[in-house]
C-alpha positions as CSV (number, residue, x, y, z in Angstrom):
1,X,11.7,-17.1,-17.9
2,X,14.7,-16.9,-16.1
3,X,14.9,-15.0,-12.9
4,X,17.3,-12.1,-12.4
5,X,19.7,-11.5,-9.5
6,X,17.4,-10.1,-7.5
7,X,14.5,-11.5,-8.1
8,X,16.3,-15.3,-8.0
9,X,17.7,-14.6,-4.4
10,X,13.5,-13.8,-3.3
11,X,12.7,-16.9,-5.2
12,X,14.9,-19.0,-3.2
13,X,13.6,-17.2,-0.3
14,X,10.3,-18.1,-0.9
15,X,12.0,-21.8,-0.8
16,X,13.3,-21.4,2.2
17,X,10.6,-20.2,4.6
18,X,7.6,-21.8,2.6
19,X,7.7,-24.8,3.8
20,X,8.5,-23.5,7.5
21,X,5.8,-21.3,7.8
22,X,1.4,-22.6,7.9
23,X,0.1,-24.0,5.3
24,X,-2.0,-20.4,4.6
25,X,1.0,-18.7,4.6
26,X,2.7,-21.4,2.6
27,X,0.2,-21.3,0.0
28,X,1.0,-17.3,-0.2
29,X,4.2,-17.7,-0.4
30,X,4.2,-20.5,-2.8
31,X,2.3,-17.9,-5.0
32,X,4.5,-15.4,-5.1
33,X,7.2,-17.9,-6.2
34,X,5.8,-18.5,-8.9
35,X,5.0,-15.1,-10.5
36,X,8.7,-14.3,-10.3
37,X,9.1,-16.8,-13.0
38,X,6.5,-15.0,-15.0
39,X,7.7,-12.9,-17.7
40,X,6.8,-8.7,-16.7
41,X,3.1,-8.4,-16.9
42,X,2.5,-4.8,-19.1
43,X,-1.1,-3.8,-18.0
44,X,-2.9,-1.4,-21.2
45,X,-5.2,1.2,-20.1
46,X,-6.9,3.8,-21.4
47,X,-9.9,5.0,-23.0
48,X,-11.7,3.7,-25.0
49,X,-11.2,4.0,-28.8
50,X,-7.9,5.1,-27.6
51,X,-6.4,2.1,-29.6
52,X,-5.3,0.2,-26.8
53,X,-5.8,-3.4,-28.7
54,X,-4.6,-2.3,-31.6
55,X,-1.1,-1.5,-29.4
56,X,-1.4,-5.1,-28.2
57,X,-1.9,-6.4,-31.9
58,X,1.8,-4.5,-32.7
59,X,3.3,-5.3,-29.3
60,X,2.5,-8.8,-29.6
61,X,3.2,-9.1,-33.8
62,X,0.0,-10.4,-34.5
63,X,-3.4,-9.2,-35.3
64,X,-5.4,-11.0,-32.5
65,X,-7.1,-8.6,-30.2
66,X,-10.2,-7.7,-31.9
67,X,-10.2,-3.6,-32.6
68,X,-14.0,-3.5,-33.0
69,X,-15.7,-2.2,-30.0
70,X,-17.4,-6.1,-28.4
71,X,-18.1,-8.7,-26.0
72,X,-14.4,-9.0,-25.9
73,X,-13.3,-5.6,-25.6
74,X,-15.2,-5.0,-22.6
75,X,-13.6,-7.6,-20.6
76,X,-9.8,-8.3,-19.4
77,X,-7.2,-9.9,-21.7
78,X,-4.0,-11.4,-21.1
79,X,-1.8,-12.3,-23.5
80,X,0.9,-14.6,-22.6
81,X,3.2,-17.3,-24.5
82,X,2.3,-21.0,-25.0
83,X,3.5,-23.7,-27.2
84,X,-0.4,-23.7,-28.8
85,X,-2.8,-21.2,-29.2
86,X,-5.3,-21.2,-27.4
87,X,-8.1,-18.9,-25.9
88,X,-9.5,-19.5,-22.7
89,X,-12.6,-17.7,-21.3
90,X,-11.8,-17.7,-17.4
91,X,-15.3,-17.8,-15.4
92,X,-15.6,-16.4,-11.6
93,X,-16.1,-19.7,-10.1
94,X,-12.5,-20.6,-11.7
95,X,-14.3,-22.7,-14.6
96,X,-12.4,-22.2,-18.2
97,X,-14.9,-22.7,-21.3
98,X,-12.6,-23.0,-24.4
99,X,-12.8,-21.1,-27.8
100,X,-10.9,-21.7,-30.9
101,X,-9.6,-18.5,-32.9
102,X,-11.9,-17.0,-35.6
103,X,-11.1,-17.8,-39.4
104,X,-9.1,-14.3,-39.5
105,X,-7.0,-15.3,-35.9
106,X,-8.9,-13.2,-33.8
107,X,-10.5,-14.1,-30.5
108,X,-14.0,-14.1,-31.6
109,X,-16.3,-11.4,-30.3
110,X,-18.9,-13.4,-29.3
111,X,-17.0,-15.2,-25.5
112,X,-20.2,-17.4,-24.7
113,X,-20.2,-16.9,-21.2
114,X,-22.6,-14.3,-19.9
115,X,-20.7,-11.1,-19.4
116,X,-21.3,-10.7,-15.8
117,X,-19.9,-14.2,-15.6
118,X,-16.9,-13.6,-16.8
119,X,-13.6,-13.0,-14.6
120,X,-10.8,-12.9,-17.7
121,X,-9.6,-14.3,-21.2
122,X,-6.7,-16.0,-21.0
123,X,-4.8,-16.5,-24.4
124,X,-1.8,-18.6,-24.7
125,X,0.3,-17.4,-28.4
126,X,3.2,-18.8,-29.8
127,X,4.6,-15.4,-30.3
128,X,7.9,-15.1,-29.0
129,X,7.4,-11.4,-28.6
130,X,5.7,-12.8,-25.4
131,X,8.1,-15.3,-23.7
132,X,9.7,-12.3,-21.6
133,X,6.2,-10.1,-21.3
134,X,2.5,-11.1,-20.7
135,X,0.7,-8.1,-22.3
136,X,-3.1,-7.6,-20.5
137,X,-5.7,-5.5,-22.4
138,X,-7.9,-3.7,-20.2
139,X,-11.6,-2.6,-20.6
140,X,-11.3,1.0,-21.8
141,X,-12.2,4.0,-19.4
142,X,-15.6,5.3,-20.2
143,X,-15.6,9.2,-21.3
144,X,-17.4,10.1,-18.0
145,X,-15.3,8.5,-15.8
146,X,-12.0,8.8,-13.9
147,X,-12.4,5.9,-12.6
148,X,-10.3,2.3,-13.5
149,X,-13.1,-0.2,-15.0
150,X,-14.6,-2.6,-12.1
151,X,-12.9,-6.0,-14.5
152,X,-9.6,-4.1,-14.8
153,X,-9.6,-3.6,-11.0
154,X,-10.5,-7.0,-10.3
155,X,-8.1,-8.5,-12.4
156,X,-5.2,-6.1,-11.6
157,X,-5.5,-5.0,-7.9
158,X,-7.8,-7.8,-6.3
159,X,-6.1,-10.9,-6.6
160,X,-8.0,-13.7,-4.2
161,X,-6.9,-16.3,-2.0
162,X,-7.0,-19.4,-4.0
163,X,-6.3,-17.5,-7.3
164,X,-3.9,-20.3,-9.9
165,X,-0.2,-18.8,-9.8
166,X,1.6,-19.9,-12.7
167,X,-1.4,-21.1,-14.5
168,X,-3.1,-17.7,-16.0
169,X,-4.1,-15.4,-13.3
170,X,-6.6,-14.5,-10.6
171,X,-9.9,-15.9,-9.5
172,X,-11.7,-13.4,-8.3
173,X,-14.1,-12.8,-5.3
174,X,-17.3,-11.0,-6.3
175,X,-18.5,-9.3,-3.5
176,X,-14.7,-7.4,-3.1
177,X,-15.3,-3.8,-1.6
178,X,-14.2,-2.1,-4.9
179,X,-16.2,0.8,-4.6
180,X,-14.4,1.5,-1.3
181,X,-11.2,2.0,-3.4
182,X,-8.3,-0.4,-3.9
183,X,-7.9,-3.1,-1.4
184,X,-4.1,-2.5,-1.8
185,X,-3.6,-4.1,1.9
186,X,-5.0,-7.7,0.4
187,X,-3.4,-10.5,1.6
188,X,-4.1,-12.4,-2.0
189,X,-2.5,-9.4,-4.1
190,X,-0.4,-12.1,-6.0
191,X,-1.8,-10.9,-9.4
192,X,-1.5,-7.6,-11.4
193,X,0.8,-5.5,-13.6
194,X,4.1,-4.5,-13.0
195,X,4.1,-2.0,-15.3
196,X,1.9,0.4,-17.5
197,X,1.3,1.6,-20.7
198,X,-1.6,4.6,-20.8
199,X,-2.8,5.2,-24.0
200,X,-4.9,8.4,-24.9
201,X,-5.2,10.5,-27.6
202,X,-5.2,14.2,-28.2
203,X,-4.8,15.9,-25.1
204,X,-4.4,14.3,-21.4
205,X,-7.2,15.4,-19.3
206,X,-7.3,15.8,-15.4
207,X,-8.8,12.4,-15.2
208,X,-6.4,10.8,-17.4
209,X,-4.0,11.9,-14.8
210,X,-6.3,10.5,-12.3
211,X,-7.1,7.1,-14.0
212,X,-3.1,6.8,-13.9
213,X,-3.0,7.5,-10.4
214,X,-6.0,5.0,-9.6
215,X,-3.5,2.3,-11.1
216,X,-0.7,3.1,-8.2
217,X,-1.8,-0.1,-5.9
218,X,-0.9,-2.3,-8.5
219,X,2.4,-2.6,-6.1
220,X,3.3,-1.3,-3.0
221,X,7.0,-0.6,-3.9
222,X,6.7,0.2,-7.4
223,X,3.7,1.7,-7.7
224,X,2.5,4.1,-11.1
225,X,5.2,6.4,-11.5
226,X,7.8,7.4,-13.7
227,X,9.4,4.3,-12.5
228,X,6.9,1.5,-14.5
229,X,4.7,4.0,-17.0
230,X,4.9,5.0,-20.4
231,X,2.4,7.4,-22.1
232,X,1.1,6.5,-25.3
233,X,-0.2,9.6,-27.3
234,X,-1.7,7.3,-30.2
235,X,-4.1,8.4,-33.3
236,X,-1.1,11.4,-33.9
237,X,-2.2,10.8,-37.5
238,X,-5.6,12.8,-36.2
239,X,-3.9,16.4,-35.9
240,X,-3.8,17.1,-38.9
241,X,-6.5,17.0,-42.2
242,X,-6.0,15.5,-45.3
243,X,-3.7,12.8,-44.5
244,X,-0.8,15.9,-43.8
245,X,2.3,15.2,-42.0
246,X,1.4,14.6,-38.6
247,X,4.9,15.4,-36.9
248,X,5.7,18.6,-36.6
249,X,2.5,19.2,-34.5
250,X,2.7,15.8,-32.5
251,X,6.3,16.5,-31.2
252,X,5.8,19.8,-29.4
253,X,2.5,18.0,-28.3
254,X,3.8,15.3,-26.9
255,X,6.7,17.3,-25.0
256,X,3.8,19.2,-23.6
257,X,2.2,16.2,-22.4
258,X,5.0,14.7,-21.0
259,X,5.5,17.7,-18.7
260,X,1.7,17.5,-17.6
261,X,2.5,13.8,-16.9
262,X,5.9,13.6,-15.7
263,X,5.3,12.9,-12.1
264,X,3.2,9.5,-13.3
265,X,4.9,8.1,-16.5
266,X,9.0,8.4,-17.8
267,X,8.0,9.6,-21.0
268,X,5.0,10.5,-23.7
269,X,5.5,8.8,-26.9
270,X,3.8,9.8,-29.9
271,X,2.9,6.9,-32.2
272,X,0.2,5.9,-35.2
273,X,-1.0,2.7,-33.9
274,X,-2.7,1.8,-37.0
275,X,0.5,2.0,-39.1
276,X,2.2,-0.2,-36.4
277,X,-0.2,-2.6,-35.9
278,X,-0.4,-3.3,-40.0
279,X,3.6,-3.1,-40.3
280,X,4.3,-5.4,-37.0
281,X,1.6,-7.9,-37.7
282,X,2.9,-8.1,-41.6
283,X,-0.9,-7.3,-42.8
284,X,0.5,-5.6,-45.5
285,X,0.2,-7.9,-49.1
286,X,2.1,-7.5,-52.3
287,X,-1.2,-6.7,-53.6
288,X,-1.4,-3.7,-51.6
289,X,1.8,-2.7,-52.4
290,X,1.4,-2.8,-55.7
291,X,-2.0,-1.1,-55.3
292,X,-0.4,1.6,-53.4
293,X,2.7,1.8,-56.9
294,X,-0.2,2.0,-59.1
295,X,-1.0,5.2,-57.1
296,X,2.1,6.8,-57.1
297,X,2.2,6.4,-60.7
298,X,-0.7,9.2,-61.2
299,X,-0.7,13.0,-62.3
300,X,0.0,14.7,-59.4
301,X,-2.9,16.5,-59.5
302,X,-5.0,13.5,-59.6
303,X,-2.8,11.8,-56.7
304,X,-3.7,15.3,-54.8
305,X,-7.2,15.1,-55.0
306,X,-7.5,11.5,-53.9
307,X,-5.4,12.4,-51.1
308,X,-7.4,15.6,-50.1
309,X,-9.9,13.3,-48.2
310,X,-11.4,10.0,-47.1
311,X,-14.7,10.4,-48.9
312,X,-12.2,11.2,-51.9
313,X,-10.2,8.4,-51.8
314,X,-13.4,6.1,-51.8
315,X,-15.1,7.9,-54.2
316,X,-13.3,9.0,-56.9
317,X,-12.3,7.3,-60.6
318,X,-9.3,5.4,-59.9
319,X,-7.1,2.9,-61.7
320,X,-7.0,0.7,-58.0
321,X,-10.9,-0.4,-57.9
322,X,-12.8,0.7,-54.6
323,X,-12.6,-2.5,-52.7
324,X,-8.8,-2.1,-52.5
325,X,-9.0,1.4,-51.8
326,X,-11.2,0.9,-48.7
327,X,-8.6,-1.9,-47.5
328,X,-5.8,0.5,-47.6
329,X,-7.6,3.0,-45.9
330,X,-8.6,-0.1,-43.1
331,X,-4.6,-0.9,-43.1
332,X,-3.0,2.7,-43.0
333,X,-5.5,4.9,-43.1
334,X,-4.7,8.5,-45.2
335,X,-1.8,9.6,-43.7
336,X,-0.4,5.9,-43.9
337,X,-1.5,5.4,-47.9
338,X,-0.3,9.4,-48.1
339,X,3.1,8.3,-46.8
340,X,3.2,5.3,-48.8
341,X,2.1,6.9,-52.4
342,X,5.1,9.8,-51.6
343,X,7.7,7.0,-51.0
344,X,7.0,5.2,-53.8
345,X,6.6,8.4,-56.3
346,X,9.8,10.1,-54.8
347,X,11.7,5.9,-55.5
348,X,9.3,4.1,-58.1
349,X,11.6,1.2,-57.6
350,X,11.5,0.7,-54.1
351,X,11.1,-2.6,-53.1
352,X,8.3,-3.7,-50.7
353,X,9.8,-5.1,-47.8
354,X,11.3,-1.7,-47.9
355,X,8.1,0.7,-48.2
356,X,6.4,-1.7,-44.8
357,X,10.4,-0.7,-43.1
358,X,9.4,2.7,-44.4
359,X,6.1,2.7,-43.1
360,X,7.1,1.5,-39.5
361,X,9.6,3.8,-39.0
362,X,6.6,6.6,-39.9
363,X,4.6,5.0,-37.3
364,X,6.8,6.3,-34.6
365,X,6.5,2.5,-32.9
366,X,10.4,1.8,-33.3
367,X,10.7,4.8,-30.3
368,X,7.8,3.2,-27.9
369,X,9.5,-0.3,-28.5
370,X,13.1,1.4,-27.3
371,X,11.4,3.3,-24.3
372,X,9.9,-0.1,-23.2
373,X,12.9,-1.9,-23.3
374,X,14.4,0.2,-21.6
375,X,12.0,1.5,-18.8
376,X,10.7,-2.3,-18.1
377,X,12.7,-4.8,-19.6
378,X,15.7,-4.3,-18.7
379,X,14.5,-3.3,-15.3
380,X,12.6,-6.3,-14.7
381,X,14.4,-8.0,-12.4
382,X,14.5,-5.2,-9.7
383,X,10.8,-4.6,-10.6
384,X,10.0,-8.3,-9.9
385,X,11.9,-8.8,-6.6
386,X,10.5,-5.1,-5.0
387,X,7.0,-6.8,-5.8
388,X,7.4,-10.0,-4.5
389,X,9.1,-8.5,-1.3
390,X,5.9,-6.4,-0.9
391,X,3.5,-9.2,-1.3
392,X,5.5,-11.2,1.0
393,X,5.5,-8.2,3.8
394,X,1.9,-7.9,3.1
395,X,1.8,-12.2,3.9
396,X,4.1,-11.2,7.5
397,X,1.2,-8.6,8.5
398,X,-2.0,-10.6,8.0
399,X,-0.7,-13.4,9.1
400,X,-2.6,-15.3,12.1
401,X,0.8,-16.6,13.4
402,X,3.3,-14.7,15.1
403,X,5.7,-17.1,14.2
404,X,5.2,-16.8,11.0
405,X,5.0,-13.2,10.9
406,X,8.7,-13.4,12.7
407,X,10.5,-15.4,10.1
408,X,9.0,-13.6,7.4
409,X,10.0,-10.4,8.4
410,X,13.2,-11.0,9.3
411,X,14.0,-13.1,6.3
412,X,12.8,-10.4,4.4
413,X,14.9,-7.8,6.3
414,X,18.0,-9.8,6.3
415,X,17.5,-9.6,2.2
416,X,17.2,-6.1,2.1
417,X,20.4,-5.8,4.1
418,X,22.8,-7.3,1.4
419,X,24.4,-4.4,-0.6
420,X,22.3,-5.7,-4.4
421,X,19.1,-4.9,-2.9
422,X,19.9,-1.7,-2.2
423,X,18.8,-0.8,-5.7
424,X,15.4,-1.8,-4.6
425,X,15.5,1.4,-1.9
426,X,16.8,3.4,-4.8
427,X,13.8,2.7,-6.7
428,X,11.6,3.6,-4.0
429,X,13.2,7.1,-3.2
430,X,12.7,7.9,-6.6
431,X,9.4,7.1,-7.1
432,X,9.1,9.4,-4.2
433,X,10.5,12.2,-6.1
434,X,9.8,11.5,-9.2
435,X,5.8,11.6,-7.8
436,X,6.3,14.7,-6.3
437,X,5.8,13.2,-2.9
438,X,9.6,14.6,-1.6
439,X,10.3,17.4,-3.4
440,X,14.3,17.7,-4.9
441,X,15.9,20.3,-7.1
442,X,15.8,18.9,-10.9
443,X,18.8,18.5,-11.1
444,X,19.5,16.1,-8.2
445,X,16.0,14.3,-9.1
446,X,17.1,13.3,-12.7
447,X,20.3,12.2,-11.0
448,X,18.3,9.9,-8.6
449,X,15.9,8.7,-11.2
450,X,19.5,7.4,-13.1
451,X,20.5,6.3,-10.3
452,X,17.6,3.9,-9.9
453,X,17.2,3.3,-12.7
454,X,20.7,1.9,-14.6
455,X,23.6,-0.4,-12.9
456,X,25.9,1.5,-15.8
457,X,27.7,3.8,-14.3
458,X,29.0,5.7,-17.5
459,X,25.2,6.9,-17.9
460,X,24.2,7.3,-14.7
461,X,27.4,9.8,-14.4
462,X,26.8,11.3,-17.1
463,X,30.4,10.3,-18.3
464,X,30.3,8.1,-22.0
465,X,33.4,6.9,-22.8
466,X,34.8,7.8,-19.3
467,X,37.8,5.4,-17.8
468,X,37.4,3.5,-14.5
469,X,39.2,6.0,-12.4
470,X,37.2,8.5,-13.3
471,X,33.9,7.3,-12.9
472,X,35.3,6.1,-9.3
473,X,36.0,9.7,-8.5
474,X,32.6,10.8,-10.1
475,X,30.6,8.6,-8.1
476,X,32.9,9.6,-5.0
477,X,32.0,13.1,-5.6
478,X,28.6,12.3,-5.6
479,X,27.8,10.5,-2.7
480,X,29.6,13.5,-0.9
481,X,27.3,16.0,-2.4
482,X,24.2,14.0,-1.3
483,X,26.2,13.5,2.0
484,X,26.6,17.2,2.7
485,X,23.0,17.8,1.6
486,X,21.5,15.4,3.9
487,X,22.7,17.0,7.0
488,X,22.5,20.6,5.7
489,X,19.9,22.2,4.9
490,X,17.3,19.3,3.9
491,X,13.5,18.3,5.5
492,X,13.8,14.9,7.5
493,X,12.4,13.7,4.2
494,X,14.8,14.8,1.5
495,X,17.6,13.7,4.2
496,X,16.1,10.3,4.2
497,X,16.4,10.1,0.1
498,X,19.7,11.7,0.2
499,X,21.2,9.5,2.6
500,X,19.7,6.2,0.3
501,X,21.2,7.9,-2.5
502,X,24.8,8.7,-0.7
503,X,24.9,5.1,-0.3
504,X,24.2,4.0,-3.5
505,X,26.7,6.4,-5.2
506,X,29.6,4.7,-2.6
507,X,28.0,1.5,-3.8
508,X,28.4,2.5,-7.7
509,X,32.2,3.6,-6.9
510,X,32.9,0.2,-5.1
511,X,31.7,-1.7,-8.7
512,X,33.4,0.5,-10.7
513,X,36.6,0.0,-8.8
514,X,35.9,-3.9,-8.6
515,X,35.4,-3.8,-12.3
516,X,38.4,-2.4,-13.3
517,X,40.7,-4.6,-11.2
């Protein structure tokens, strides 16, 4: 992957000072060099049965994670690109034992290695849905706790001295103090997400909203906020009986939730998983579209009572014999084959490549892929280099050597100082605000969170279609306003956001004007 802007100027930091500073702190440093060349690492959480793998089955365009509750479930798995194939089963003492895909292309359920023994799975996919993110499935949150699974924490927050950098993640110490909380002051914290994706289903519960908040140590900069989170409200399918639309109830839902949830994730995104996974992993055959024609072709009324329920569908004298039946149901479920049968009735022609474009589009997926795009990818680069900054101030303060602890800092602070990385202060303001940690009127926090958020100046203004001169005088206007309200009438701790924001605003009129010369 190629490093961003931001990131590459930390990366050739790391160059500089790592081979003037111990060898301990070398070895640190050398470590956090090479996770900015990682793709974004997109951590999963949630419940469990909250469908969590069957996300990573659509995000990834394959059906690999196994959906079944298993060995494999239980533990952590990262998904990340390779020119093979290949699953790895990662032990504590840093041994790998090697295991070959099942007949269907699923890691196999059975891991051989002793649960207790095991740190991570490591698979390597030639998906090129993964060259720019690693996607890591975590164990799912039991039903009677708040509390972030003891793999998931020692695989996202507990990274060890020693741990491989480039090579697939963390060894991990065993006898870390997890039940003392998250050790975010570790001196190893090389490995974890940069970003989340919480999936639940029906509606978020106080220790949903805790279990989020549990995940905020992943980074010191960036840590679970409406900077790096996404809600997944998955299963929306489930509102409603009888294979109904699901829609109209999961919209007002999910604009609910997103208010419960907006100091911890951007947005809520509603979403059948099931319908995604089938449509992005292309499990749909010919034969089941033609099973699902031969449906739509039925009396109405007989289409309406094998439509009423499961058992129904399963059960009843139908022209598609049972077996097929009970693999539609296992690929879309009711509301999916409901969908389906009503597109194909309503165009009896319609082609199949176009009922699975149908189906997708039903599945609400094409919105969660546009929200992550936009709230990670894109963002990467500043999400990278605030981490790798963090770990390497974290390497300055354990330090043994003063000297080393010198020209770390102040090669960090003479980064910071250039005028790009003040988007990196932006994003940390905001995750203030946007956390409810300094409260701002809404108005001026959705302007900050823009701020932060998007080098484009025409939506951080609010001004599409807007010529230069304009936007200059907008973003003039702007730092003014947050001038003026630092130094009337704000706490020391909305002056110190305002006055980060004042200067970012001057800094957004300064590359507008160079821009349009």
């Amino acid at each position: 992957m190629n490093a961003g802007p931001l990131s590459g100027r930390v990366a050739a930091l790391c160059d500089e000072v790592g081979p003037r500073v111990s060898a301990a702190a070398g070895g640190e440093v050398l470590r956090v060099r090479r996770r900015l060349d990682e793709p974004l690492r997109v951590a999963i959480a949630g419940r469990l049965k909250a469908g969590k793998s069957t996300l990573v089955n659509a995000l990834i365009g394959r059906r690999v994670a196994p959906t079944e509750v298993g060995e494999c479930t239980r533990v952590v798995t990262q998904f990340r690109y390779g020119t093979a194939d290949r699953v790895d089963v990662v032990r504590r003492d840093g041994a790998r034992v090697s295991l070959p895909l099942d007949a269907t292309g699923v890691i196999p359920q059975r891991l051989g290695v002793p649960r207790a023994q095991v740190a991570f799975v490591d698979v390597t996919l030639t998906s090129d849905r993964l060259r720019e993110m690693t996607v890591i499935d975590t164990p799912g949150l039991s039903s009677t706790s708040a509390g972030v699974s003891e793999s998931a924490r020692r695989f996202l927050f507990a990274g060890q001295a020693g741990a491989p950098g480039g090579d697939g993640g963390p060894v991990v110490d065993d006898t870390a103090p997890f039940d003392a909380g998250i050790d975010g002051d570790s001196v190893g914290a090389v490995s974890g997400a940069e970003a989340i994706v919480y999936v639940f289903t029906q509606a978020v519960r106080d220790d949903d909203v805790r279990a989020l908040e549990a995940f905020r140590s992943v980074s010191a900069r960036l840590s679970s906020s409406p900077i790096n989170s996404v809600g997944l409200f998955n299963k929306v399918d489930k509102l409603v009986a009888g294979g109904a639309d699901p829609w109209p109830v999961a919209a007002p839902l999910s604009a609910d939730q997103t208010r419960v949830l907006r100091r911890v994730v951007s947005d809520v995104v509603p979403t059948v998983g099931l319908l995604a996974e089938t449509t992005e992993a292309g499990r749909l055959t010919a034969a089941d579209c033609e099973a699902l024609r031969t449906l739509a072709g039925l009396p109405a009324a007989q289409r309406a009572v094998l439509l009423a329920s499961v058992d129904l569908f399963v059960s009843r004298e139908a022209p598609v014999p049972r077996q097929q039946r009970e693999r539609l149901l296992a690929l879309l479920d009711l509301y999916g084959v409901g969908f389906a049968v009503a597109q194909l009735q309503a165009s009896p022609q319609l082609a199949s490549g176009d009922l699975v474009r149908a189906l997708y589009a039903a599945s609400g997926f094409a919105r969660l892929r546009h929200t992550l795009d936009e709230a990670f990818r894109w963002r990467t680069d500043a999400i990278k280099a605030g981490w790798a900054l963090s770990c390497l101030e974290k390497v300055a303060s354990h330090t043994a050597h003063p000297g080393d602890r010198e020209l770390l800092r102040d090669a960090v602070e003479r980064l910071l100082h250039q005028p790009e990385y003040h988007r990196l202060r932006l994003l940390e303001v905001a995750q203030q605000v946007t956390t409810g940690a300094v409260e701002l009127p809404e108005p001026m926090e959705r302007e900050l969170t823009r701020l932060a958020l998007s080098a484009d100046p025409r939506w951080v203004l609010e001004l599409p279609g807007s010529a230069a001169q304009e936007l200059s005088a907008a973003a003039v206007e702007a730092a003014t306003r947050w001038r003026v309200f630092a130094v009337a009438g704000a706490s020391p701790a909305q002056s110190r956001v305002a006055l980060v924001a004042h200067r970012g605003f001057h800094l957004l009129s300064q590359q507008v004007r160079a821009v349009s010369r």
